[in-house]
C-alpha positions in Angstrom: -8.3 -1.5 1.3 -11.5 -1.0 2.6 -13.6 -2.9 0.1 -11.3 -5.5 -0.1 -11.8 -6.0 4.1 -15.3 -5.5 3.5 -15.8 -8.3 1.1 -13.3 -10.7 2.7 -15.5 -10.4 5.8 -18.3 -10.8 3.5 -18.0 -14.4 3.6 -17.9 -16.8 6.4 -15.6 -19.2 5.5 -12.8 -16.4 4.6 -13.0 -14.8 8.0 -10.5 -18.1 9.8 -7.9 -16.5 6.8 -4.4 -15.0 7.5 -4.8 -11.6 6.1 -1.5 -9.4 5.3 -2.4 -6.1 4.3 0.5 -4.0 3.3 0.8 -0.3 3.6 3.5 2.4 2.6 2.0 4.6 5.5 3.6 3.9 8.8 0.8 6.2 10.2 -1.7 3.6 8.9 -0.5 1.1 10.4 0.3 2.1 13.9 -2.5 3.4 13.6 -4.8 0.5 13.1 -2.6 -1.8 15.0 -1.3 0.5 18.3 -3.1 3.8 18.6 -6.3 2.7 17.6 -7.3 0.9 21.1 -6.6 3.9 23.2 -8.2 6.0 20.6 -11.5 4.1 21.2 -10.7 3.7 24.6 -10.4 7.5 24.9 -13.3 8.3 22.7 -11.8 8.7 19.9 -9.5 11.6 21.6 -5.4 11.3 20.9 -2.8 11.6 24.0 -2.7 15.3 23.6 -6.7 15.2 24.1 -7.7 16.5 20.1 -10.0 14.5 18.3 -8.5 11.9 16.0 -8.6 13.1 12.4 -10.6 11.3 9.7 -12.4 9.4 12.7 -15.0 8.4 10.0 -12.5 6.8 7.9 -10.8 5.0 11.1 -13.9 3.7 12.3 -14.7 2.1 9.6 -11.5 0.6 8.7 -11.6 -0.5 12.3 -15.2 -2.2 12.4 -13.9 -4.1 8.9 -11.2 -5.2 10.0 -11.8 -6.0 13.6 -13.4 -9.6 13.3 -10.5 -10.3 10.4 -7.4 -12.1 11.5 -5.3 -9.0 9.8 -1.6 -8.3 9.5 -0.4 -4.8 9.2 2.7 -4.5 6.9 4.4 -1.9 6.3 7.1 -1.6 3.6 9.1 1.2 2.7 7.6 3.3 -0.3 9.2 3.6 -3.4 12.0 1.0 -2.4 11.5 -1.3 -5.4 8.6 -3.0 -3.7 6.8 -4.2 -7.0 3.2 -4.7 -5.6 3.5 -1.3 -3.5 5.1 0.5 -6.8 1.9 -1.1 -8.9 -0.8 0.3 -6.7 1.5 3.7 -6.3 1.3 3.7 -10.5 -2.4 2.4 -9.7 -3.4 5.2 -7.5 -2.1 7.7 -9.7 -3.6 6.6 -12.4 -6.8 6.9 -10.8 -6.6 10.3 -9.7 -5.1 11.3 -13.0 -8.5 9.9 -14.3 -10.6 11.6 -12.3 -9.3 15.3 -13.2 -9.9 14.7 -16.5 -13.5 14.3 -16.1 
């Protein structure tokens, strides 16, 4: 996700595009589209006053995305969703090829 928002913003021309990014995690995308602005607000502190975890990986996400025109989808997981199931199959994949090295 990242290096795909990284190398949309990459180019001028592709920053005026309606972006839908779609995302299995609900946390992800309240996140990045509600509790994000008070996190930042609040440096980067939840409601209950703890830091917010992975603020590294939020941040960044954030600063990508921020001059994007994004929309945050979420679909259920494992519903049948064929793109979501391919990058679940995808992701596994990955990780399965990782351990064997």
């Amino acid at each position: 996700m990242r290096e795909a928002l990284r190398e949309l913003g990459s180019h001028q021309e592709w920053r005026a595009l309606a972006i839908t990014v779609s995302t299995d995690s609900q946390y992800v995308q309240k996140g990045i589209t509600q509790w994000i602005h008070s996190w930042e607000r609040n440096s980067w502190r939840t409601s209950n006053n703890k830091p917010v975890k992975n603020i590294d990986l939020w941040s960044a996400l954030w600063e990508l995305a921020r001059p994007l025109a994004v929309h945050w989808l979420w679909v259920e997981g494992h519903a049948g969703n064929v793109m979501n199931e391919r990058c679940h199959h995808l992701v596994e994949q990955s990780i399965a090829s990782g351990r064997s090295k």
